[in-house]
N, C-alpha and C positions, 0 to 999 in steps of 0.2 A: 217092435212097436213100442213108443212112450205114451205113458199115461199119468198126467198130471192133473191135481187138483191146484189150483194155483185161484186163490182170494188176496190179492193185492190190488194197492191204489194203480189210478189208472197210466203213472209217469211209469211204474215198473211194468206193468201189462204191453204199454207204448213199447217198451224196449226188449220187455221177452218176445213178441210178439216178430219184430226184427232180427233177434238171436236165433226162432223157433224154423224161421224160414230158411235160414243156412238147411236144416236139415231135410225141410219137407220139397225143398226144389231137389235134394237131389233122391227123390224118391220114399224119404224116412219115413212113415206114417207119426203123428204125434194126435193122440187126443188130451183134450184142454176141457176139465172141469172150473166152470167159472160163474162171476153172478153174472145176468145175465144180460147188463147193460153192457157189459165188457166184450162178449161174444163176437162183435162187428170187427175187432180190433185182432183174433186170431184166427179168425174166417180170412181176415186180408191176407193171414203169415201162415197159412195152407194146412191150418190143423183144423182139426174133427171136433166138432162141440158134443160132450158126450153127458148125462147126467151125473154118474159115478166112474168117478179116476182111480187109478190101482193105491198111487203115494202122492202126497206131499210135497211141492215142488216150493223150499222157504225163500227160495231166490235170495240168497245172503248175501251179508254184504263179508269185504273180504275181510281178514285177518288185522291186515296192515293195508297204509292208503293206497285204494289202486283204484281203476276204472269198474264199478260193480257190475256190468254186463263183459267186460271181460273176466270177471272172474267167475261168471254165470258160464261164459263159454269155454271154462276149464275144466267144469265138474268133471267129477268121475263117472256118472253114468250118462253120460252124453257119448252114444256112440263118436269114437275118431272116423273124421271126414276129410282132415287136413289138417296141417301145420296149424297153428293158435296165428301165428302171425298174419300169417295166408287168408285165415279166415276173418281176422278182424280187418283187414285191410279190405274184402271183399263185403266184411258187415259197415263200414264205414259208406260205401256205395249202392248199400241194398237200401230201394225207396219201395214201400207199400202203397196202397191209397185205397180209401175206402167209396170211391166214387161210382163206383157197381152197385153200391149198400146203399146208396142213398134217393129215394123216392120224391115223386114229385108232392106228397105231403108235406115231408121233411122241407122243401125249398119254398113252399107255402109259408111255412112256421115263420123261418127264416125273411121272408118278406116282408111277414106284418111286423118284427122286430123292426128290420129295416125301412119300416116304410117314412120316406120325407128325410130319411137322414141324409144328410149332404155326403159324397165322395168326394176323396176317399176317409179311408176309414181303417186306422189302428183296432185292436183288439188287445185289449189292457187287462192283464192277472195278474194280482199285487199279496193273494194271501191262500198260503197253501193250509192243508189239513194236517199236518206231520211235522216236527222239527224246526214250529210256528217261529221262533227266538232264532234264527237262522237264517228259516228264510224269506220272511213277510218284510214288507215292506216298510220302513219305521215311522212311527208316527206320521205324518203329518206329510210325508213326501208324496204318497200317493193323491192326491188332494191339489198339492202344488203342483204335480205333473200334469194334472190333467188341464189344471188351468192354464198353466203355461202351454201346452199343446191349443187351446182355444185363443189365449192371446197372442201366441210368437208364429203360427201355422194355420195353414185351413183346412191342416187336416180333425175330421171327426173320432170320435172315439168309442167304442164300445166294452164294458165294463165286464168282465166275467166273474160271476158271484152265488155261490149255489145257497147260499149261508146268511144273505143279508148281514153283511157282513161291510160292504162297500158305503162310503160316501154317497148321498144323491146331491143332483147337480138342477139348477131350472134352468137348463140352455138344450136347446133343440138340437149342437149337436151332441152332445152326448147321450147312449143307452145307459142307465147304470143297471144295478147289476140284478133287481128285481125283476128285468127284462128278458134275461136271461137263464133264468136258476131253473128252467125246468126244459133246458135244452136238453135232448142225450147226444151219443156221440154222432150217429149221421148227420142232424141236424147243426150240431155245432162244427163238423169236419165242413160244411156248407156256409157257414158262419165267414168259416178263417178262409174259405178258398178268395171269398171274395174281399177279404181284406189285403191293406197296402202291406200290411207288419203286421207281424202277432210278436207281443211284446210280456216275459213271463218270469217268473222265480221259480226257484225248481221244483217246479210240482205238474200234475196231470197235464194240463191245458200245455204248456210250453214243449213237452214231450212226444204229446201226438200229434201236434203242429207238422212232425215230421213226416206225417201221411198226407200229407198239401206239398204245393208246390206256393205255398207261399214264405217268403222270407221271414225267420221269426231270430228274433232277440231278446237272450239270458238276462239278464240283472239278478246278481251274486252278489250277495252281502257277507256271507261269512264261508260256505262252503266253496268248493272250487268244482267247476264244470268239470275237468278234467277228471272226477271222480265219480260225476255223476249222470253227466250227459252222453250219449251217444254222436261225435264227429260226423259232419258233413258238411255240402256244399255248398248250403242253402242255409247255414245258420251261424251267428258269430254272440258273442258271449260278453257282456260289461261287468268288469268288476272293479275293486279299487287296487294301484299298484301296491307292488312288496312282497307277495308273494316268493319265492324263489323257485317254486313249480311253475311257474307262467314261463321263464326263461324256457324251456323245455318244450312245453308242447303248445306254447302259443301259437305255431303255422297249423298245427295240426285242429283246433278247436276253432282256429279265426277267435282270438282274445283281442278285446280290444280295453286297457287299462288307464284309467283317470283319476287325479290324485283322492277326488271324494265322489260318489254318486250322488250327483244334483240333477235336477230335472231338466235344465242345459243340456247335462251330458247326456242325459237317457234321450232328451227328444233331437239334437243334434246328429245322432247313430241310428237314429229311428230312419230320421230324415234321408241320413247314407243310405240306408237298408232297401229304399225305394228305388236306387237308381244307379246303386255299385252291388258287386259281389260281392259276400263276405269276407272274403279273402282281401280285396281293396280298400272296405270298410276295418279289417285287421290293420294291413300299412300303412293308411291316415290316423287310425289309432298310435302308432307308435311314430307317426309324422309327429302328431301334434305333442309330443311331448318334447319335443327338440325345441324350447320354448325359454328357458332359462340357464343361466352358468354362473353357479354356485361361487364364482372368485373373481366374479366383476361385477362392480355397483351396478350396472345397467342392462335393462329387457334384451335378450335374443329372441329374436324374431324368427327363424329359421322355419318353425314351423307353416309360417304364412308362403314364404319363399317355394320350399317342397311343396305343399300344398298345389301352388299353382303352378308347377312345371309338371305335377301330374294332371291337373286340370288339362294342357298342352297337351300332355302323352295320350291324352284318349283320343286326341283328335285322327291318332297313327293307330291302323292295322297291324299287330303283330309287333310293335315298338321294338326297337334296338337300342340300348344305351350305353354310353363311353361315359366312366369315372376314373377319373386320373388321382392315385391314392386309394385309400381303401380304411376299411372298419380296422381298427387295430385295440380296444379296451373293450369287456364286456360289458354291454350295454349302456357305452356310452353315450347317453342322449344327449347332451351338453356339446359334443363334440361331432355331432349329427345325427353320426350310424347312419349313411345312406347306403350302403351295398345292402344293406340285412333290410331295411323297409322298401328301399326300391326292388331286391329283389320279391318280398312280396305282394307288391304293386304289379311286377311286370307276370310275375307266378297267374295273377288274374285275368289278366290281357293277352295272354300267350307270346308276352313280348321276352327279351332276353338281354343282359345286363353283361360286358368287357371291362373287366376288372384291369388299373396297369397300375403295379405293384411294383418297384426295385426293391425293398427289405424282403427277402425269402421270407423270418420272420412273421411281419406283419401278413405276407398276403396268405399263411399257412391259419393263422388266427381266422380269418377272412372266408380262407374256403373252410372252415368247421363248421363258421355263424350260418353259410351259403350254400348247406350242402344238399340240402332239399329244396332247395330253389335255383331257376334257371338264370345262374350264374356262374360264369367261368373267370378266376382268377388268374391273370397272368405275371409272373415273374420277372417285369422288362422295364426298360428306363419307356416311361411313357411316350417321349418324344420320338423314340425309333420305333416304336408299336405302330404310332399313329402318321407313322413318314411310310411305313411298309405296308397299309392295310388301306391296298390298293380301288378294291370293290367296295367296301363298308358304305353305307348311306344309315347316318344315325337320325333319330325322332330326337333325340336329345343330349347334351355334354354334361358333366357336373366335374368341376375343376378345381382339384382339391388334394396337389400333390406336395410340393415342397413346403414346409411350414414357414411361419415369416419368422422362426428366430433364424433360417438357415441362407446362405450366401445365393445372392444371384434368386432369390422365390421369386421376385415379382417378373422378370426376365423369361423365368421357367413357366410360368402362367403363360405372358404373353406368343410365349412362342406354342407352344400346346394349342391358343386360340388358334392361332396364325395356320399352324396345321387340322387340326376339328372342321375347320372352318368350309375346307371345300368337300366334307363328306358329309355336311346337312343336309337334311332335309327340307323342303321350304315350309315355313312355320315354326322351324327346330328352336326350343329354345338353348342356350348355356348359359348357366348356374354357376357362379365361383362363388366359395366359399369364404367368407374371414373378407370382404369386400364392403368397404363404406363410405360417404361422403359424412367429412365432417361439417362441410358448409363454405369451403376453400377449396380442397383436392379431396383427389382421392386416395384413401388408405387398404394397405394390406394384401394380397395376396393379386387383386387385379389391378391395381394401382395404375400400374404400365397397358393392361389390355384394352381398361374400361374407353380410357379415351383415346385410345389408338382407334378401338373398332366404332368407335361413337362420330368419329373424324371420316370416319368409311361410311356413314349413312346407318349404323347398328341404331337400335331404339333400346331404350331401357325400360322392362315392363315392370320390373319392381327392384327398389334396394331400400335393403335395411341393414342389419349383419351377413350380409348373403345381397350379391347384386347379382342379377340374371336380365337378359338382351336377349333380343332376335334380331335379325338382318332386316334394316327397313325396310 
């Protein structure tokens, strides 16, 4: 048996609490000395609420930077149950909920907050108690955010604030945070079920979100999720780029990174959060940054282009997709990187991604960036790939193999179309890359396709740096 006295804030209780139940599903007994608002939260993770614990449980943080509930699930006196890997893999998948704990009092409470407020309805925490310079919200953004969610959305908002601490607002829909300050955790677990988004900085509220099934979204100012949050499937994380950690476990966290946090970006990802998985909400994050190229006077648009071939791809079950070329620089964004986003686009959709590569090289680079997402890279001249794959019906093309300093590109495009073309799907779009009309012809890499297949009745549903068509 363990017996812990354990007085921590409620983000670290959220995530012991999930750590604790690795042990107690498989029979361990654990008793949990605790205050006793916190109680609810390891009643869910199948421990004993006891008054007097044996030790001390300091729930440290590690040494050097790591994720501090894995390094909680390394201790030494945690009985061994399994691999560390094994189990964080299966702690990444363990959902609690406290929806047994919570009374029809509690949902009472929760009404008269809510009463006349318009849906839907965000749930907004902009200021924690710990590591305030870190991770609160900086002046004046939380303020702008909320207005911007009033002016640019219909969606309402609900202020979390135990502290009066918060801004107040005189518009009907917003709660602020006076409204709120004497919710406890059932009550507030009943709050966030029926919110669209819970939207948080790393502290309590953002952490036990994960005992809902509602979608909730990080905003990182200085710290990194990766250190502090607990992975899953139902959460994705905004921070600003640069980091050199994000490269790494950004599939695994859903990161989604923008050059500055503005209340644009916060309420644009909000916006995702209601109606994509986080995982999709991650790949339009890194869509949208394929938006500029540093060594030409003028806008790439690329982003917009991706964007709406994935808009397309949801129209498809199970999606299939043919890119001819492949990711070869890391994190090139200037240069697309669509295997690496589209694979985690299709990662969300259950769909799957045909890589044709002829540099061994490049497509080795490709399957590194690819290797936890459901794509397969092939080593072939794209044209005999797609002359031999008899069965295939793809949702979508992205055509992006010879570059136009090289002999015969635009040739190599049109004939790649020529062949894609009888294994679409109807609605399918293709996407070619380095494609544009200057206001005479057309330049670069479709130059030859665009108005061959335009002559065939093809429509063109967007061009900028990137022209993409469907079959009239």
């Amino acid at each position: 048996m363990l017996s812990f006295k354990f007085y921590h804030g409620c983000g670290d209780v959220s995530n012991a609490a999930h750590l604790f139940h690795l042990w107690t599903k498989r029979g361990e007994k654990i008793q949990v000395e605790c205050s006793p608002e916190k109680s609810p939260l390891f009643l869910a993770g199948g421990c004993e609420i006891v008054k007097k614990a044996e030790r001390t449980h300091h729930w440290p943080h590690p040494p050097k930077p790591a994720n501090k509930t894995w390094w909680n699930l390394l201790q030494w006196f945690m009985p061994k149950i399994g691999e560390p890997q094994e189990l964080w893999k299966e702690l990444r998948h363990t959902r609690l909920n406290l929806k047994n704990l919570v009374l029809e009092a509690h949902k009472r409470k929760v009404d008269s907050l809510l009463k006349g407020l318009p849906e839907p309805f965000v749930v907004l925490h902009t200021q924690g108690n710990t590591n305030k310079e870190s991770k609160d919200f900086p002046a004046g953004l939380e303020r702008n955010l909320v207005q911007h969610f009033l002016d640019e959305t219909n969606l309402s908002v609900v202020l979390l604030d135990w502290d009066n601490r918060t801004p107040t607002f005189n518009n009907w829909r917003v709660r602020d945070g006076r409204s709120s300050k004497n919710l406890n955790l059932p009550e507030l677990w009943e709050l966030m079920s029926r919110a669209a988004v819970v939207i948080g900085v790393d502290s309590g509220p953002l952490h036990f979100a994960r005992f809902t099934d509602t979608p909730r979204m990080g905003v990182w100012f200085h710290h990194h999720p990766a250190h502090f949050a607990l992975p899953d499937e139902n959460s994705a994380h905004l921070m600003e780029s640069g980091n050199p950690l994000t490269r790494h476990v950004r599939e695994e966290f859903n990161i989604v990174e923008t050059h500055t946090i503005t209340p644009e970006a916060i309420v644009k990802n909000a916006i995702r959060m209601m109606s994509m998985k986080p995982k999709e909400v991650c790949a339009r994050g890194v869509a949208d940054r394929c938006r500029y190229d540093q060594w030409q006077p003028h806008r790439l648009d690329r982003e917009i282009s991706f964007n709406l071939f994935y808009d397309n791809l949801k129209k498809f079950k199970n999606p299939i997709v043919v890119e001819t070329g492949s990711i070869r620089s890391e994190e090139d964004f200037t240069a697309g990187f669509f295997g690496y986003h589209c694979g985690l686009f299709l990662k969300a959709k259950e769909g799957y991604l045909h890589t044709l590569e002829l540099d061994s090289g490049k497509a080795e680079f490709a399957r590194k960036w690819t290797k936890d997402l459901p794509v397969t890279t092939h080593v072939t001249d794209s044209r005999h790939w797609l002359r031999d794959c008899v069965d295939m019906e793809f949702a979508g093309a992205y055509l992006d193999s010879a570059d136009i300093y090289e002999p015969g590109y635009a040739e190599c495009c049109l004939e790649e179309f020529k062949l894609v073309e009888k294994h679409l799907l109807p609605g399918a779009f293709v996407l070619i890359d380095d494609t544009s009309y200057n206001g005479v012809a057309w330049e670069g890499k479709g130059k030859l396709a665009v108005p061959y297949f335009k002559a065939k009745g093809w429509r063109i549903v967007y061009s900028g740096h990137q022209t993409m068509m469907v079959r009239g």
